[in-house]
Biotite code that builds the C-alpha atoms (Angstrom):
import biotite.structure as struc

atoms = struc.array([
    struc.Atom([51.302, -60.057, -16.001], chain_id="A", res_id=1, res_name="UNK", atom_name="CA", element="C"),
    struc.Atom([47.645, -58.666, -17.081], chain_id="A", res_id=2, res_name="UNK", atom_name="CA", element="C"),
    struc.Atom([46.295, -55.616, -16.213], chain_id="A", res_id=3, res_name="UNK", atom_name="CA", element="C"),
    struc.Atom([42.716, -54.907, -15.221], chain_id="A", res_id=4, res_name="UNK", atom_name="CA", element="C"),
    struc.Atom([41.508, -51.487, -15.662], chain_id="A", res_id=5, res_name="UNK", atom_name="CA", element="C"),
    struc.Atom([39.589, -49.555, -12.249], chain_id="A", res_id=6, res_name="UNK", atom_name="CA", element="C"),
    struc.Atom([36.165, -47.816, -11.817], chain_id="A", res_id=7, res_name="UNK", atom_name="CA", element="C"),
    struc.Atom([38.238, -45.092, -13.969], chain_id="A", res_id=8, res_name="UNK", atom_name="CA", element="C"),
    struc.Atom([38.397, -44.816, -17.469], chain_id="A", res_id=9, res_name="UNK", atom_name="CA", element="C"),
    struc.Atom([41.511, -44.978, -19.640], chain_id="A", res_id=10, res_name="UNK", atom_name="CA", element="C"),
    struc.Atom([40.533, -41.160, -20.783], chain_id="A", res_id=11, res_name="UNK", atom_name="CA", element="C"),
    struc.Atom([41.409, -40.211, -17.382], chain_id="A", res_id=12, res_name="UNK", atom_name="CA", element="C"),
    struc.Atom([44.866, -41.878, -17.003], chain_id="A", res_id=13, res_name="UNK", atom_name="CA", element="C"),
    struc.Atom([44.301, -44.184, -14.033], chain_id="A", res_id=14, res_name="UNK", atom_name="CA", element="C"),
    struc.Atom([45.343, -47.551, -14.362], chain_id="A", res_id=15, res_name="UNK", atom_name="CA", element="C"),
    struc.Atom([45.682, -50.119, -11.686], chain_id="A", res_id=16, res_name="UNK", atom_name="CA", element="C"),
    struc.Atom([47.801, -53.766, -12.199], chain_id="A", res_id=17, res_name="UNK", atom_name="CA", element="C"),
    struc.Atom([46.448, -56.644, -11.262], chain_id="A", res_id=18, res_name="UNK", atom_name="CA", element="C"),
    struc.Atom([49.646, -57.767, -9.990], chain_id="A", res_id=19, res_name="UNK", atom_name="CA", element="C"),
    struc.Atom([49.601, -54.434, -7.857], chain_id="A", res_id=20, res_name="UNK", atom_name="CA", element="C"),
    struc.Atom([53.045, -53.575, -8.111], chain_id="A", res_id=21, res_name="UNK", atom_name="CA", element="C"),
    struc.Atom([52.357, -50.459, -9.897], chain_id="A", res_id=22, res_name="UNK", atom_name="CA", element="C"),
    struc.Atom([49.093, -48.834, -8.126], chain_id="A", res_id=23, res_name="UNK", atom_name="CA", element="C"),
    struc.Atom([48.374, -46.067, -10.411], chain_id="A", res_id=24, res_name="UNK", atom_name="CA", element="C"),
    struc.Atom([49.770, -44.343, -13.486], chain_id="A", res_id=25, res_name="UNK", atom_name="CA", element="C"),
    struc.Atom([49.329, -41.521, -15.645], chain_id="A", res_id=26, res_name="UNK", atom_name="CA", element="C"),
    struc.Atom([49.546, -41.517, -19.377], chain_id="A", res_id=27, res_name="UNK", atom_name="CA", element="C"),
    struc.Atom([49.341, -38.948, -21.737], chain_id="A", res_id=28, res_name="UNK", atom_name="CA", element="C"),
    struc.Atom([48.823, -35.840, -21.190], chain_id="A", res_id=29, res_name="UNK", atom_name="CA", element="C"),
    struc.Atom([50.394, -35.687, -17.728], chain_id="A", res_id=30, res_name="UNK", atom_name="CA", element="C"),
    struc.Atom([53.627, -33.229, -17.333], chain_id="A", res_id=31, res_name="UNK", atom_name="CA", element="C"),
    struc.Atom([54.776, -35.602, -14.560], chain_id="A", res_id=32, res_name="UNK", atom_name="CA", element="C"),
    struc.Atom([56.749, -38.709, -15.144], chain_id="A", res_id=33, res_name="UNK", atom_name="CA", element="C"),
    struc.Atom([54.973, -41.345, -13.759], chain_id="A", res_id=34, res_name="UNK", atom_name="CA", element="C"),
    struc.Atom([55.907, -43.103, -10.099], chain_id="A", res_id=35, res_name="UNK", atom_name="CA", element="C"),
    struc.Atom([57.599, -46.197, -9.705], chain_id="A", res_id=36, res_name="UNK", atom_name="CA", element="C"),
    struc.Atom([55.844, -48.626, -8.083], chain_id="A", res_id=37, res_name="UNK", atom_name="CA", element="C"),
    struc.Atom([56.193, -48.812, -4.370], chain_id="A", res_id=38, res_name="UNK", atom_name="CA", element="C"),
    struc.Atom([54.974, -52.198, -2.955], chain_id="A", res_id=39, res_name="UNK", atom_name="CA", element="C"),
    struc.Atom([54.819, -51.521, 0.728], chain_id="A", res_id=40, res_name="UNK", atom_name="CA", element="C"),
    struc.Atom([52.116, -49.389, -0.126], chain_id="A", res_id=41, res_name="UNK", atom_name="CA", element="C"),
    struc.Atom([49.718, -51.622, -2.685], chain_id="A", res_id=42, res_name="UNK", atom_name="CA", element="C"),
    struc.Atom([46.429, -51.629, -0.171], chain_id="A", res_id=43, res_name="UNK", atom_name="CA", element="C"),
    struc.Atom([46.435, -48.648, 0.941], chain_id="A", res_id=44, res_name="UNK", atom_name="CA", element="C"),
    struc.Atom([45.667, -46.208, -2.352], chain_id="A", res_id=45, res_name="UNK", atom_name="CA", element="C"),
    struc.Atom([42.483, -44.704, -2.118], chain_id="A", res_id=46, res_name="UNK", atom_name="CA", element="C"),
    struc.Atom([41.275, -41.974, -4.502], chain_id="A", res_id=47, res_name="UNK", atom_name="CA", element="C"),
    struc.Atom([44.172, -40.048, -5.454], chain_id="A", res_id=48, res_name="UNK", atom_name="CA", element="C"),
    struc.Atom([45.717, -37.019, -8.078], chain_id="A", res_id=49, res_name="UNK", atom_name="CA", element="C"),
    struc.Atom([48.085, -36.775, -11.216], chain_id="A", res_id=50, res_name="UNK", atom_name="CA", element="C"),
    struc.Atom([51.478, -36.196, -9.922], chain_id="A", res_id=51, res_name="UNK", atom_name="CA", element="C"),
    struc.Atom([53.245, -33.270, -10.444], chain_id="A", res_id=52, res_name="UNK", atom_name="CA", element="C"),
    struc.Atom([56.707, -31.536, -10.793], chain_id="A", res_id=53, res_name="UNK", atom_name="CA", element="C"),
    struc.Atom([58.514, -29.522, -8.848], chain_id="A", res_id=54, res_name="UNK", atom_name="CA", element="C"),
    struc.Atom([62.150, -28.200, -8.487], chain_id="A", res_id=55, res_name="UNK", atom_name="CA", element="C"),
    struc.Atom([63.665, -28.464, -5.136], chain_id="A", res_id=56, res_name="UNK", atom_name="CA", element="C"),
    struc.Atom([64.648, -24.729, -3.538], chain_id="A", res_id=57, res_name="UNK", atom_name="CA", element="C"),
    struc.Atom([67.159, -23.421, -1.364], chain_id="A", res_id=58, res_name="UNK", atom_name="CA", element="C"),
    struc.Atom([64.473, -22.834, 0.894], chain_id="A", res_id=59, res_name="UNK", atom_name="CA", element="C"),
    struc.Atom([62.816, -26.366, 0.536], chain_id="A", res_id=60, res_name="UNK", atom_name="CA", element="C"),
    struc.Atom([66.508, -27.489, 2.116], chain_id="A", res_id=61, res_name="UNK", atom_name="CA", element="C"),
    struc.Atom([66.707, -25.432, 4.516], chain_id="A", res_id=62, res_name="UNK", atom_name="CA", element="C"),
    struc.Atom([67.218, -26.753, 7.743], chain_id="A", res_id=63, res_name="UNK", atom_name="CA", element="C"),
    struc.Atom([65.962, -23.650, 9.540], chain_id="A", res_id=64, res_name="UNK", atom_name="CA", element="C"),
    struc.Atom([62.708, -22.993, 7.592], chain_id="A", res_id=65, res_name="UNK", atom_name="CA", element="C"),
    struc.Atom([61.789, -26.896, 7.701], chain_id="A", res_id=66, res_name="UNK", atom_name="CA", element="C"),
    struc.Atom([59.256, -27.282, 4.878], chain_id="A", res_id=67, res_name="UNK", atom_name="CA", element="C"),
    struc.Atom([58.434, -27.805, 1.453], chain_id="A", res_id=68, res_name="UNK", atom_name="CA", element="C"),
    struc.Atom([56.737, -25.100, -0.611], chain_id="A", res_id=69, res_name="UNK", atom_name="CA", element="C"),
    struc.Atom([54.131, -26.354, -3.199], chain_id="A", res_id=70, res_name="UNK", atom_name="CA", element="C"),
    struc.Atom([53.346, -23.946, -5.593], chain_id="A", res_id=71, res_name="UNK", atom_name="CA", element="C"),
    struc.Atom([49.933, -22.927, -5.974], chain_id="A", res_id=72, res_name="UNK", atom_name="CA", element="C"),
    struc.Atom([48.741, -23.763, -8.816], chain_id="A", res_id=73, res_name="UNK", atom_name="CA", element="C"),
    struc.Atom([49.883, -27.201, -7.848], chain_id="A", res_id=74, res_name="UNK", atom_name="CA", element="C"),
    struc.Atom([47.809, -26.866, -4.923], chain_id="A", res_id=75, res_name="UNK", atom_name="CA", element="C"),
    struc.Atom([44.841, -26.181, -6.607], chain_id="A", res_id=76, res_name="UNK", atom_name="CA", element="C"),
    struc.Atom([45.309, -29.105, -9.288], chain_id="A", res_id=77, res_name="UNK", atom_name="CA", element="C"),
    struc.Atom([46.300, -31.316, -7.561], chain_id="A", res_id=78, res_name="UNK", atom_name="CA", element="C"),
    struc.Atom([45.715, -31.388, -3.693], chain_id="A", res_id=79, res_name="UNK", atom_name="CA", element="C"),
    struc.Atom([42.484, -29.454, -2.975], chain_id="A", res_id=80, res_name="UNK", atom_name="CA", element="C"),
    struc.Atom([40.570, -31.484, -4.931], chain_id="A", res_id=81, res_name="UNK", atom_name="CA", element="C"),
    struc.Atom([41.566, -34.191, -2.123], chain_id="A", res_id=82, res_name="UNK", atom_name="CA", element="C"),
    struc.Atom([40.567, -32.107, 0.626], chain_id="A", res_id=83, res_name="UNK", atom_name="CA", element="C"),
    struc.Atom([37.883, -32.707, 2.969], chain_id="A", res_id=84, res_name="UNK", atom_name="CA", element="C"),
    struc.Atom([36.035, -29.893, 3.593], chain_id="A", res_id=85, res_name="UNK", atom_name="CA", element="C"),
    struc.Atom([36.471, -29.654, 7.226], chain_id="A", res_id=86, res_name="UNK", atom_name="CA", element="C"),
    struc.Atom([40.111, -29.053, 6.854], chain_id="A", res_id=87, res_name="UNK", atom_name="CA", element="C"),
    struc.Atom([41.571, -26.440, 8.773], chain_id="A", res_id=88, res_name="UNK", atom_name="CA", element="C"),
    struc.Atom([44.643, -25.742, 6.678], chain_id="A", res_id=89, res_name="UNK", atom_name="CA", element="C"),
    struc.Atom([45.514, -22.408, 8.895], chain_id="A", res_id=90, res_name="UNK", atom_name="CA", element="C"),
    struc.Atom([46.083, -24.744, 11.527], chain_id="A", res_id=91, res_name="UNK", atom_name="CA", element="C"),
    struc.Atom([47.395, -28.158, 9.386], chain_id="A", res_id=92, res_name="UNK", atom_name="CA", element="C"),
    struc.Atom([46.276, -31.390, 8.429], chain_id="A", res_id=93, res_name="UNK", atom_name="CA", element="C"),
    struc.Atom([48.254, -34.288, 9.367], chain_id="A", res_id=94, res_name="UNK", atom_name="CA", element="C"),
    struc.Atom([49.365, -36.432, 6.516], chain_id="A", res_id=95, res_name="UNK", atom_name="CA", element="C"),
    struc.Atom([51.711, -39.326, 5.784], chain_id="A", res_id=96, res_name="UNK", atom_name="CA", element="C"),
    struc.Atom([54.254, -38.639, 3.180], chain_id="A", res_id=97, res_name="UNK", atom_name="CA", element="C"),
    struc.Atom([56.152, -41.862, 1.310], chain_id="A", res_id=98, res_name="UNK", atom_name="CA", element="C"),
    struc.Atom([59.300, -42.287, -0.228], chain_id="A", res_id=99, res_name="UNK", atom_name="CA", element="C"),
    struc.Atom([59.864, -44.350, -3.123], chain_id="A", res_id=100, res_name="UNK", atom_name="CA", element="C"),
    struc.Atom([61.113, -46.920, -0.572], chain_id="A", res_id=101, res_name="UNK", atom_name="CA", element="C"),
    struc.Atom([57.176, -47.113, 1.135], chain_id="A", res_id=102, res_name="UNK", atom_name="CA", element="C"),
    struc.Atom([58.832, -45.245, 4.310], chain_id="A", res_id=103, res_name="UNK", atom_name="CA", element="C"),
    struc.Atom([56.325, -43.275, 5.805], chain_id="A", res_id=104, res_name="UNK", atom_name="CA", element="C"),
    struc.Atom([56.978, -39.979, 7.748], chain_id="A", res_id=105, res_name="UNK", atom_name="CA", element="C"),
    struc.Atom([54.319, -37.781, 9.621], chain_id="A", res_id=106, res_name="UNK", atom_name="CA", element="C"),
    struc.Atom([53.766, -34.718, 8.683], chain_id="A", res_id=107, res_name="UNK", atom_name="CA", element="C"),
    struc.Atom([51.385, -31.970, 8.955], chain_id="A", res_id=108, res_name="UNK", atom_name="CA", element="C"),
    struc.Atom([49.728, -30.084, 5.386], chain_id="A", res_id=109, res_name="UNK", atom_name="CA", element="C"),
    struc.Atom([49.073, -26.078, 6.119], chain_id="A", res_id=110, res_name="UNK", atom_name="CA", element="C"),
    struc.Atom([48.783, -22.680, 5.087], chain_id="A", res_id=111, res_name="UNK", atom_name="CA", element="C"),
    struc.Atom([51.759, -20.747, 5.531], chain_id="A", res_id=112, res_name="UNK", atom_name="CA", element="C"),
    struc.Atom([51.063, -18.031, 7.613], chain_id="A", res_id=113, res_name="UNK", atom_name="CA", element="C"),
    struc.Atom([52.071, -14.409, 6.166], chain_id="A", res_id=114, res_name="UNK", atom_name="CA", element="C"),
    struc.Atom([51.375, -16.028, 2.254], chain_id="A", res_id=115, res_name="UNK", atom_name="CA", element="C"),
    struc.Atom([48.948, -18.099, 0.086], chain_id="A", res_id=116, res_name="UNK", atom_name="CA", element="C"),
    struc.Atom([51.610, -20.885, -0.167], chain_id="A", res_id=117, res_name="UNK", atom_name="CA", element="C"),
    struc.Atom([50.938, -24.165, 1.415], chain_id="A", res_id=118, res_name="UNK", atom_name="CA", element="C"),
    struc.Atom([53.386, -26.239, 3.055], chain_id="A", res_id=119, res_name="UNK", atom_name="CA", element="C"),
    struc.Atom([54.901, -29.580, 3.802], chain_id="A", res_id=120, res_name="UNK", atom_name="CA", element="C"),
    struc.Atom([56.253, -29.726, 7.448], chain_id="A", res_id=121, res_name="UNK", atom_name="CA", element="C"),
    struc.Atom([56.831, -31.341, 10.825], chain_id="A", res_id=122, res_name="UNK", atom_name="CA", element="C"),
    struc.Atom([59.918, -33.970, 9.791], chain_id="A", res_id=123, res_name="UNK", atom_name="CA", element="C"),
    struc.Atom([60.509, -32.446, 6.205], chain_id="A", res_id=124, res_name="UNK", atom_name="CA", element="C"),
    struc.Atom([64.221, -32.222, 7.340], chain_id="A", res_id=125, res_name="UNK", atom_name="CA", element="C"),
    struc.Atom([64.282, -35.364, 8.244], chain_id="A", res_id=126, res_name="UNK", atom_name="CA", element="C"),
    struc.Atom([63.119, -36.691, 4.961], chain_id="A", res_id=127, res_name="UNK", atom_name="CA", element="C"),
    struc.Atom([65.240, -34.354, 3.415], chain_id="A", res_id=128, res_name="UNK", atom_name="CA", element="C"),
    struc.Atom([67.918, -35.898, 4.950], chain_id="A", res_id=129, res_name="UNK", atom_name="CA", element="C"),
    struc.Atom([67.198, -39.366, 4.608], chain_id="A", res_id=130, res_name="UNK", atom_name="CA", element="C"),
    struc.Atom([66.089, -38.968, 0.517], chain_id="A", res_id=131, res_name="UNK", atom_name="CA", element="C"),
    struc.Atom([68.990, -36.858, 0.378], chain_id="A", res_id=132, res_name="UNK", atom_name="CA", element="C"),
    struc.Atom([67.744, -33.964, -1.555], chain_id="A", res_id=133, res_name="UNK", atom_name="CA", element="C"),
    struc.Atom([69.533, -31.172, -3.048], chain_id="A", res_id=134, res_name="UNK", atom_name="CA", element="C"),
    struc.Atom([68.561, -28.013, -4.079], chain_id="A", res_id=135, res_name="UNK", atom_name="CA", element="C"),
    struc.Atom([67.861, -28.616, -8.015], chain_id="A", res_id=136, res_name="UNK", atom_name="CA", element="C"),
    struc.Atom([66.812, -31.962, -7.585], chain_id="A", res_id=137, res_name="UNK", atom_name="CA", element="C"),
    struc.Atom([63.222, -32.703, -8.892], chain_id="A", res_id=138, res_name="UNK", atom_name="CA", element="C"),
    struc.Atom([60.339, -33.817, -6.944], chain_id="A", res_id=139, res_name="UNK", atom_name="CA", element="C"),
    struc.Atom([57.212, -35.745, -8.355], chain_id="A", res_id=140, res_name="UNK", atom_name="CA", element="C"),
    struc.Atom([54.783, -35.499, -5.886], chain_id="A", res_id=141, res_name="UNK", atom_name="CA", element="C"),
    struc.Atom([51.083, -37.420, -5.799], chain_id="A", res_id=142, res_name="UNK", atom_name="CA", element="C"),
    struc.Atom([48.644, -36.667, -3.427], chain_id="A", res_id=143, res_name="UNK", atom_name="CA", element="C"),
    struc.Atom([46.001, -39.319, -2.338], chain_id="A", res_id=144, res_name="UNK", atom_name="CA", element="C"),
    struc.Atom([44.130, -40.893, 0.174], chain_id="A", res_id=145, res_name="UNK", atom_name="CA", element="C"),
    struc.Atom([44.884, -43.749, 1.911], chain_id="A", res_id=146, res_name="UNK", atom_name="CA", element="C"),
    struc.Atom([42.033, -46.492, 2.051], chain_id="A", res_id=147, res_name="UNK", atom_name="CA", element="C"),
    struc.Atom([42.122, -47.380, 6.014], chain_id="A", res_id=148, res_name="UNK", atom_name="CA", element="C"),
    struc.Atom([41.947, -44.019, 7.042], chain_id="A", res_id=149, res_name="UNK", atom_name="CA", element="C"),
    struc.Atom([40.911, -41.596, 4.513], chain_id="A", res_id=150, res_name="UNK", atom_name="CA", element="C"),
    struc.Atom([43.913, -39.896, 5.943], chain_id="A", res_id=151, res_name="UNK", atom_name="CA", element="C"),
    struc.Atom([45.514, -37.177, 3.060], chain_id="A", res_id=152, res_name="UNK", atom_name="CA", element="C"),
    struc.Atom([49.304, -38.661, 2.115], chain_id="A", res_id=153, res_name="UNK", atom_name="CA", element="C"),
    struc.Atom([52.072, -38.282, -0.660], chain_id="A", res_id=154, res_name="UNK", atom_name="CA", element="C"),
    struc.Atom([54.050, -40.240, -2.080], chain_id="A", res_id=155, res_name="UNK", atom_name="CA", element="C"),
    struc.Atom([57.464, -38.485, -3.119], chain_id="A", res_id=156, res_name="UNK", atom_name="CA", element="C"),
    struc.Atom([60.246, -39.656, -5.332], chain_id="A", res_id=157, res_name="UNK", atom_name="CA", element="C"),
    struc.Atom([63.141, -38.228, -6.794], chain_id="A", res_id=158, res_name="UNK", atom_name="CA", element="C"),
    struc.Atom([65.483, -37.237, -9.542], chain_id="A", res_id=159, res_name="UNK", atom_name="CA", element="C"),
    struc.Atom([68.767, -35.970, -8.782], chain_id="A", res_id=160, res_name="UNK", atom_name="CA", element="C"),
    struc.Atom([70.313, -33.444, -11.089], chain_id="A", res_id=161, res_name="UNK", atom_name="CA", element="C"),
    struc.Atom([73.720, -34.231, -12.674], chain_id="A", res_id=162, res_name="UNK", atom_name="CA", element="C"),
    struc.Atom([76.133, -31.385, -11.949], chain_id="A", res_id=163, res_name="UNK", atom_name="CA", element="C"),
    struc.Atom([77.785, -29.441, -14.951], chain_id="A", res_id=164, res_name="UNK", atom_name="CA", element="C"),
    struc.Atom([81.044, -29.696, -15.735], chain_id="A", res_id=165, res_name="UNK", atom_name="CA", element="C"),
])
């Protein structure tokens, strides 16, 4: 299998397979493992971010608060730079987010209202459910854009943390 390299250079970690099984990959320097490759989704890449880490919360499980937190310096990393500039995050953006399966669920991208933390909502339980994900479980999460639509997505996977004994 050969690899072709994109627009981007190697200096900024993006590198694209010709046999597009893995669509993009970060090297060194990244904190984030990177993705597996997720076929059901090799058009649709656009421009997109270094993943990043995050520890699944109580709260991020919670069936009654429905939403993922993303920390914001995480935000400002790694999603704003994505961000048109005629998004109204006060009132949410929809997105698509991905498992590592290429399963899509809508969602909506926002501000959450009382705090400076932005939020993952609208079906989060639902792919909380469906991933099952536990509080303690890591998330890497990459933020891009998907070519057809420009629309803002993420593609989440997940490590499950083995339980002392």
């Amino acid at each position: 299998m050969e690899s072709t390299q994109s627009d981007s250079s190697p200096q900024e970690g993006k590198e694209v397979l010709a046999a597009g099984l893995v669509l993009f990959s970060f090297k060194s320097g990244s904190s984030a493992p990177a993705l597996e490759p997720v076929n059901a989704l090799i058009d649709s890449i656009g421009e997109c971010q270094e993943p990043f880490t995050k520890t699944i919360s109580e709260s991020d499980v919670n069936k009654q608060q429905s939403r993922l937190l993303i920390p914001k310096l995480d935000f400002k990393n790694f999603i704003q730079p994505l961000l048109k500039d005629n998004a109204d995050l006060e009132m949410g953006v929809p997105v698509q987010t991905f498992n590592t399966a290429g399963k899509a669920y809508p969602m909506k991208f926002k501000k959450w209202s009382g705090s400076k933390g932005h939020v993952l909502m609208d079906d989060w339980n639902k792919f909380v459910e469906e991933n099952q994900l536990k509080p303690c479980d890591s998330l890497t999460i990459q933020a891009f854009r998907a070519v057809q639509t420009g629309e803002l997505c993420f593609l989440i996977s997940s490590k499950k943390v083995q339980a002392l004994e």
